[in-house]
N, C-alpha and C positions, 0 to 999 in steps of 0.2 A: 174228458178230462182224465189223466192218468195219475196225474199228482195233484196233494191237496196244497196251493196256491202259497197257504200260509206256512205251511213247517217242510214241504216239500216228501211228505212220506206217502204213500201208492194209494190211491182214493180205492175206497173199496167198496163204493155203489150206495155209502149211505147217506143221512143227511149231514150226519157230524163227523170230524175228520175222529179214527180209532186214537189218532197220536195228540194232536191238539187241542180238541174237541170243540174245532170252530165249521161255523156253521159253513157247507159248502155247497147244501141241497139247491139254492135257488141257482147258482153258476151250473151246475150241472141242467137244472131246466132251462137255462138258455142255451147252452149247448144241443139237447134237445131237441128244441126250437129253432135253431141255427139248420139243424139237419132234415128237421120236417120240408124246412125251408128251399133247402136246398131241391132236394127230392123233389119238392112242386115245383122247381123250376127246371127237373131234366123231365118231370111228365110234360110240362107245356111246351119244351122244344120237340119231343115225341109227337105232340097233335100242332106241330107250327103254331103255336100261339106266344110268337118272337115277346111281344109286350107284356106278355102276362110271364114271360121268363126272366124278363130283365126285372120286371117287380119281384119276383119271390128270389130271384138272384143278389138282388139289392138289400133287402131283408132277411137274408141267410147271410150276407157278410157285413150287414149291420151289428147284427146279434154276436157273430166270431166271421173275423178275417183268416182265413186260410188261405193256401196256395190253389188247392183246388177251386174254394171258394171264386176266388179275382178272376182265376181262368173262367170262370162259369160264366162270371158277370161279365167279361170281357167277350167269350161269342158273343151273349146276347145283346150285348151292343154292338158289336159289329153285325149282327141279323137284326137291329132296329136302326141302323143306318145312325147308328149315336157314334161317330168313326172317332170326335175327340174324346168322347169319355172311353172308349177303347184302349185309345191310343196312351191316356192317361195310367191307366189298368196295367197295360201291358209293361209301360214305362216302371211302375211297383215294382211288377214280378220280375225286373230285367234289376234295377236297382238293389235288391236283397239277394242277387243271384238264386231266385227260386222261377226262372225262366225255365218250365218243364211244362209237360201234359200230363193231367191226371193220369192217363194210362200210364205213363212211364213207369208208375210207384208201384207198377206191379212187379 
């Protein structure tokens, strides 16, 4: 999270926003969590573990949808042969114009 949600001024790692002093601590530990998430899902494409990637893929863009996120979840549907929930995925990120590959964002 860069901004705090409610007043829109630069979060700055704590629980409460410095400017509106509303509470932002638990959004920031889903984010967190969204990112653990993620991460357990490029270690299980790492050891082929396709199903156990599209679960921690599925609960990393449960928790926050990102663009890298959909992409994530969309290999690993396509490596567990789920080709319409892929195809669903892909259709998103083609609709919001954020049809890219994580690497691109480098």
């Amino acid at each position: 999270m860069e901004r705090c949600p409610v007043c829109n001024a630069r979060y700055s790692g704590k629980q409460n926003c410095h400017r509106c002093k509303a509470d932002i601590g638990k959004l920031a530990d889903i984010e967190d969590a969204a990112d653990v998430y993620q991460k357990k899902a490029l270690e299980a494409y790492y050891a082929a573990d396709y199903p156990l990637m599209l679960d921690h893929a599925r609960r990393a863009c449960s928790l926050r949808k990102t663009p890298d996120g959909i992409w994530l979840m969309a290999c690993a549907a396509m490596l567990t042969r789920h080709f319409d929930l892929a195809m669903r995925l892909y259709d998103t990120l083609s609709s919001v114009s954020l049809n890219r590959h994580p690497a691109d964002s480098r």
